[in-house]
C-alpha positions as CSV (number, residue, x, y, z in Angstrom):
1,X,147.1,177.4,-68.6
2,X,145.3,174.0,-69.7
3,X,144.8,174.0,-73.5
4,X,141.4,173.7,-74.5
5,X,139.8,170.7,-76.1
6,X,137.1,169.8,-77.7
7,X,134.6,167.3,-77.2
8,X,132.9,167.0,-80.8
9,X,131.7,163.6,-81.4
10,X,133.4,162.3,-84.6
11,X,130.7,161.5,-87.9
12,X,129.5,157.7,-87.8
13,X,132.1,155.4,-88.6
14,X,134.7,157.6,-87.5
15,X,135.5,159.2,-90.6
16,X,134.9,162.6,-92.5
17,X,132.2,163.2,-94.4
18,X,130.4,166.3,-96.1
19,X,131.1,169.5,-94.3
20,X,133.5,167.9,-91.9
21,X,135.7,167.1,-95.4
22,X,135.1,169.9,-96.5
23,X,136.6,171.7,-93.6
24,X,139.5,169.7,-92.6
25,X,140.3,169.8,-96.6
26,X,140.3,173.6,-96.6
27,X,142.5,173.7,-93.2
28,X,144.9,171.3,-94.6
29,X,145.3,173.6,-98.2
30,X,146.0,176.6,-96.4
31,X,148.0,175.4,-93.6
32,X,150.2,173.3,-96.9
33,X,150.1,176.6,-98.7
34,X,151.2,179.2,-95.4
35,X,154.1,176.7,-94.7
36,X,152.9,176.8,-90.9
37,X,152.7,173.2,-89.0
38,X,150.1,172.9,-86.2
39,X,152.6,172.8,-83.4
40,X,153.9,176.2,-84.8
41,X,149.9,177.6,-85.5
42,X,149.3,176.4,-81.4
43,X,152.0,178.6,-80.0
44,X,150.6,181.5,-81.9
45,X,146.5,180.8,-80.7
46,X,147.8,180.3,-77.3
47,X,149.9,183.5,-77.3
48,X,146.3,185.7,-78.6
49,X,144.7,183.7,-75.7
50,X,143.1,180.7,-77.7
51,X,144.9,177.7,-75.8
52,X,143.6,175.2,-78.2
53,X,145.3,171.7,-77.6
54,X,147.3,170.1,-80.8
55,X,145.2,167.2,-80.5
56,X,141.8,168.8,-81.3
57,X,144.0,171.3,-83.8
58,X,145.0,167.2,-85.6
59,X,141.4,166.0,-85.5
60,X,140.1,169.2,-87.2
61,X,142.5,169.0,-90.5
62,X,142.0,164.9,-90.7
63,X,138.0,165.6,-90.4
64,X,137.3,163.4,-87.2
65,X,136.1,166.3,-85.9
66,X,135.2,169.7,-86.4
67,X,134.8,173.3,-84.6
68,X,131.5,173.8,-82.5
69,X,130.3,175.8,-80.5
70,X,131.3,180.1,-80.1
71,X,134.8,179.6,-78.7
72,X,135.8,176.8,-81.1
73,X,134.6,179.1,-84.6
74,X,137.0,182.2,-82.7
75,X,139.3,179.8,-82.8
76,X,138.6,179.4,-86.4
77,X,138.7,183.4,-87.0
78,X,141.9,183.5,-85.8
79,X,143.4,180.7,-88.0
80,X,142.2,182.8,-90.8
81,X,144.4,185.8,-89.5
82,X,147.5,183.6,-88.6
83,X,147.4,181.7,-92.5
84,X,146.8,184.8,-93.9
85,X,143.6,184.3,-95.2
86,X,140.7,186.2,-96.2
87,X,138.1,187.0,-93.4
88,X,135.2,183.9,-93.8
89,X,137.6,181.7,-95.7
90,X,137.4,178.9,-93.5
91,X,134.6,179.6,-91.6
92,X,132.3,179.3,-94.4
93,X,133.8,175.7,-94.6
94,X,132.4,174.8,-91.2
95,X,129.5,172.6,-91.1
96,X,126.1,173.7,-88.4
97,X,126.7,172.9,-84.9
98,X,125.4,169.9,-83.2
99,X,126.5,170.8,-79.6
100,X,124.0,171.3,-77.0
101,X,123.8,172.0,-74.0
102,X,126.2,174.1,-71.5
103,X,130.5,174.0,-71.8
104,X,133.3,174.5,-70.4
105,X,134.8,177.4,-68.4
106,X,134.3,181.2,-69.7
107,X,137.1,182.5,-71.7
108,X,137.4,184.9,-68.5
109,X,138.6,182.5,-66.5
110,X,140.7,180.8,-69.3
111,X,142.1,184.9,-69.8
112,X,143.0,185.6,-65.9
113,X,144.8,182.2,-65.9
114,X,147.2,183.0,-68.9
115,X,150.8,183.8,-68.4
116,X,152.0,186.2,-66.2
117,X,148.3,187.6,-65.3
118,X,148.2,186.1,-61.8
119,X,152.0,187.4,-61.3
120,X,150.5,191.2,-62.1
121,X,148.5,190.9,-59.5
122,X,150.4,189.7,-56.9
123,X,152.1,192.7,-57.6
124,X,149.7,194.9,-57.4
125,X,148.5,193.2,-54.3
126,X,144.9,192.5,-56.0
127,X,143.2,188.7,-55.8
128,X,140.9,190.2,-58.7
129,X,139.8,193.1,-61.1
130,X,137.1,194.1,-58.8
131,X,139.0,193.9,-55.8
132,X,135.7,193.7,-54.0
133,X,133.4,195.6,-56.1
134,X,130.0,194.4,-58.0
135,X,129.1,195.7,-61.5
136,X,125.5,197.0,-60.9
137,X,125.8,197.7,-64.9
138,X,128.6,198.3,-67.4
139,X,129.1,199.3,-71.2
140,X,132.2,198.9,-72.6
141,X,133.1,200.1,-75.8
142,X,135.6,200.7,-78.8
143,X,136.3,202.9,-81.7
144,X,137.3,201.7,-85.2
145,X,139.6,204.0,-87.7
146,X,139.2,204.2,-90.9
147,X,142.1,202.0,-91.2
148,X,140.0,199.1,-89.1
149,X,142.5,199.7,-85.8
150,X,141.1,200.4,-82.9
151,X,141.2,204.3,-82.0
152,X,139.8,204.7,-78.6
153,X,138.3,202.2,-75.7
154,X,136.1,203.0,-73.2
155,X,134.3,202.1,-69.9
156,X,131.5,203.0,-68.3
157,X,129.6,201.5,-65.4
158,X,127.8,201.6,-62.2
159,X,130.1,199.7,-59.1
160,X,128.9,198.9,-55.5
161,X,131.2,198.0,-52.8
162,X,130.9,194.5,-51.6
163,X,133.0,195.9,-48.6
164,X,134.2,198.6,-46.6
165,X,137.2,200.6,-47.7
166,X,137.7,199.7,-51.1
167,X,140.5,202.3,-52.6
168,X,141.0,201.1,-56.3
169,X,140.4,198.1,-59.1
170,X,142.3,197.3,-62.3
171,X,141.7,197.5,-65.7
172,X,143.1,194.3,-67.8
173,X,143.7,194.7,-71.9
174,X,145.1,191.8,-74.0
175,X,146.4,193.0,-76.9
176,X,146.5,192.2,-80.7
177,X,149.8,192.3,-81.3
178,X,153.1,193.2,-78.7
179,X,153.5,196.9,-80.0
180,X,149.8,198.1,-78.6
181,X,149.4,200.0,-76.0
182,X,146.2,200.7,-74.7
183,X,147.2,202.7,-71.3
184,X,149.5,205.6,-73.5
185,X,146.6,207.6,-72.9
186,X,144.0,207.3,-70.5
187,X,141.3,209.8,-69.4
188,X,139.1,208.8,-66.0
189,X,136.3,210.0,-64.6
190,X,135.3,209.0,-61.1
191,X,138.7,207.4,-60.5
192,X,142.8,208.3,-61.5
193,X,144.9,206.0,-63.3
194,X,147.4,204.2,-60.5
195,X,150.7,201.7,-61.4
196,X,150.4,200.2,-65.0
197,X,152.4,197.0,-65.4
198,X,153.0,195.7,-69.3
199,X,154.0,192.0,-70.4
200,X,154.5,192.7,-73.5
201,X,155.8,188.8,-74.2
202,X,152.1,188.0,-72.9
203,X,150.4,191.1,-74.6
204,X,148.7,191.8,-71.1
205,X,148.6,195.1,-69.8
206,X,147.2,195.6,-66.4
207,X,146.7,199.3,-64.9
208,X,145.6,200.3,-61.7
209,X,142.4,202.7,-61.2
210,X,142.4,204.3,-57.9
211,X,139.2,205.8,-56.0
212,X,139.4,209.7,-54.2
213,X,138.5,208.2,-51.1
214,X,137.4,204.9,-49.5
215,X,134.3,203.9,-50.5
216,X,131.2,202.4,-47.3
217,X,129.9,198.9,-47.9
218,X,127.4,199.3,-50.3
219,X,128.4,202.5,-51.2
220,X,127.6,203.3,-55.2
221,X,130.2,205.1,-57.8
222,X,130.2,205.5,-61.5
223,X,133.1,205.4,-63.1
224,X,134.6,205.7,-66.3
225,X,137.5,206.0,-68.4
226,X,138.5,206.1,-71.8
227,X,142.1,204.8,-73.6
228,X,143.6,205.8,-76.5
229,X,146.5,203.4,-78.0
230,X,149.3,203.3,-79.7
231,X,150.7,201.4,-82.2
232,X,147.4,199.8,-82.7
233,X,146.6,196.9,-85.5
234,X,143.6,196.4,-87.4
235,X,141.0,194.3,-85.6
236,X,137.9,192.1,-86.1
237,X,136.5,191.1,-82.7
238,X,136.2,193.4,-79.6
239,X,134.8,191.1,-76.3
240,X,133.9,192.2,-72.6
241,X,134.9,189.6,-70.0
242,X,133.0,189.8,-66.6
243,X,134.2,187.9,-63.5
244,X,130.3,188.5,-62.0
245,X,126.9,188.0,-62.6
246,X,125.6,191.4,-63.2
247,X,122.1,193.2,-64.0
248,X,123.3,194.8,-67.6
249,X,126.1,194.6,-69.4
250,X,126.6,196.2,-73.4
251,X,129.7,195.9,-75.4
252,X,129.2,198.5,-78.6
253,X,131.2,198.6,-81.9
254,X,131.4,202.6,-83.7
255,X,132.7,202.0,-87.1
256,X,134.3,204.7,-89.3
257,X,131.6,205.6,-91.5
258,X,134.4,205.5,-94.6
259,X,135.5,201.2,-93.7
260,X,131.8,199.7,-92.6
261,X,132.1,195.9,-92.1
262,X,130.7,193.5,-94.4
263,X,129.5,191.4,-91.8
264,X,128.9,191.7,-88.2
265,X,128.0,189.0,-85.7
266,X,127.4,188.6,-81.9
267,X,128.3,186.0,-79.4
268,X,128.3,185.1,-76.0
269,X,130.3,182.6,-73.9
270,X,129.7,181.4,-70.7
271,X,129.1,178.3,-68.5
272,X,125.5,177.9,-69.3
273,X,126.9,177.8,-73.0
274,X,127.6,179.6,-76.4
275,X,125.7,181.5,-78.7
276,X,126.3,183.0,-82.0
277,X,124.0,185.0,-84.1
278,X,124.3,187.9,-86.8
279,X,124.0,191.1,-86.5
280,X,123.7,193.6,-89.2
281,X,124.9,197.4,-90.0
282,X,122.6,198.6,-92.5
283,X,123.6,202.1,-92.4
284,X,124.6,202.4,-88.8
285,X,127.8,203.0,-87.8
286,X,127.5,201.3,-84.0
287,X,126.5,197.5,-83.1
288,X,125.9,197.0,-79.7
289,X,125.6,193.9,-78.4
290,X,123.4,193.7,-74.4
291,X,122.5,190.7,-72.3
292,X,120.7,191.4,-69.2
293,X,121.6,189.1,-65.8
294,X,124.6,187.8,-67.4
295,X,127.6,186.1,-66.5
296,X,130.4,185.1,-65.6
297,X,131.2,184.9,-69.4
298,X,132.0,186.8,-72.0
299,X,130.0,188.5,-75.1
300,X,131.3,190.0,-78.1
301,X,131.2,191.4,-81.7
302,X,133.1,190.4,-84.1
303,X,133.2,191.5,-88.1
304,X,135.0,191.3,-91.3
305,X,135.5,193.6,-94.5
């Protein structure tokens, strides 16, 4: 997997100045007072599927550069987790964006790429997730305890087949932490649940869905299915990766109405580029989060308490 860099352009004269020193100051206080060093805090982002290189993690505590752009502030989120810091407490530390225009590859790709995943499918004898089906539209979803884990996840969508007899597709979850388990429990409708193959070192799970019956070209089939975990650990971000280009696509958040999120934002990452944007609760317990005509990318929620 090639770590990700970032192409920031440093503050005139090559030094830090205002929010950039603010920033980098902040990062280097926590990562003094964890006791982590950045080759050790670049293992751990690679292993939850943030392959940021050392170089840009370097450049960020000095202040020649700083995060921009969707990806780089998850990045940021998850420092916070790893330090053992309060949600926001370096985020609130970076200065506005000036990147414009598109970037580099969707975390999709980046996510199919990571260890072990093309392995899984060679054994499962799949070049893809779709294995030949289009996503006419899809809503994925997830439910929140009142202990902030994830209780339940969920899939719903509308497939055509892009060719004659198409038998099954997979289902890819990248967990948390290695002790979750997304496929103990799985209910389907439309499909049954096939082989399920676990890398626990990678926190990939893959399982295979397989249809009743061959399916025509251009044949049309909703499916669905829900999983219940085990082992889960609390969570702040819940993101729907699609390989296609496809009419709808929703990703929704139900909170329990006893641990509502202080904040809630949205985000989307893709080729054309990144966007980030709040999103609030105000009494509700879902946030939803729909792009129409979009991908390959990825789009997400993400919230604190």
């Amino acid at each position: 997997m090639k770590p990700r860099t970032e192409g920031e352009t440093p503050s005139d004269g090559g030094g830090a100045t205002g929010g950039a020193s603010w920033f980098s100051e902040s990062f280097a206080a926590a990562l003094r007072a964890s006791g982590w060093t950045l080759t050790a805090l670049r293992r751990e982002l690679v292993e939850r599927g943030n392959p940021v290189s050392l170089s840009t993690l370097s450049y960020w505590r000095s202040g020649k550069r700083v995060p921009e752009g969707a990806d780089s502030r998850l990045v940021v989120r998850d420092i916070e987790e790893i330090l053992g810091l309060d949600p926001d407490e370096l985020q609130r530390s970076v200065p506005p964006s000036r990147r414009l225009g598109p970037r580099g590859p969707a975390r999709a790709d980046r996510l199919l790429a990571r260890d072990g995943v093309p392995e899984i499918f060679a054994e499962l004898g799949l070049d893809d997730l779709m294995n030949g089906l289009y996503v006419e539209w899809l809503h994925r979803w997830v439910d929140i305890g009142p202990d902030g884990a994830p209780t339940a996840f969920g899939n719903r969508g509308l497939y055509r087949a892009g060719r004659p007899g198409i038998e099954r597709l997979a289902e890819m979850y990248v967990a948390l932490s290695q002790d979750s388990d997304p496929f103990a429990t799985i209910e389907t409708i439309g499909c049954s649940l096939g082989r399920v193959i676990r890398r626990p070192e990678a926190k990939v799970s893959v399982a295979e869905l397989l249809l009743p019956r061959p399916l025509h070209l251009g044949e049309e089939v909703m499916l669905e299915w829900t999983m219940r975990p085990q082992h889960a650990v609390p969570a702040q971000r819940f993101e729907c990766y699609t390989e296609q280009r496809n009419q709808e696509i929703l990703a929704s958040v139900r909170f329990h109405p006893d641990r509502l999120p202080a904040w809630v934002e949205r985000y989307t990452d893709s080729e054309g580029g990144s966007e980030l944007y709040p999103a609030q609760v105000d009494g509700f317990t879902v946030v939803h989060h729909r792009q129409r005509n979009f991908g390959p990318g990825t789009l997400g929620v993400r919230w604190g308490y």
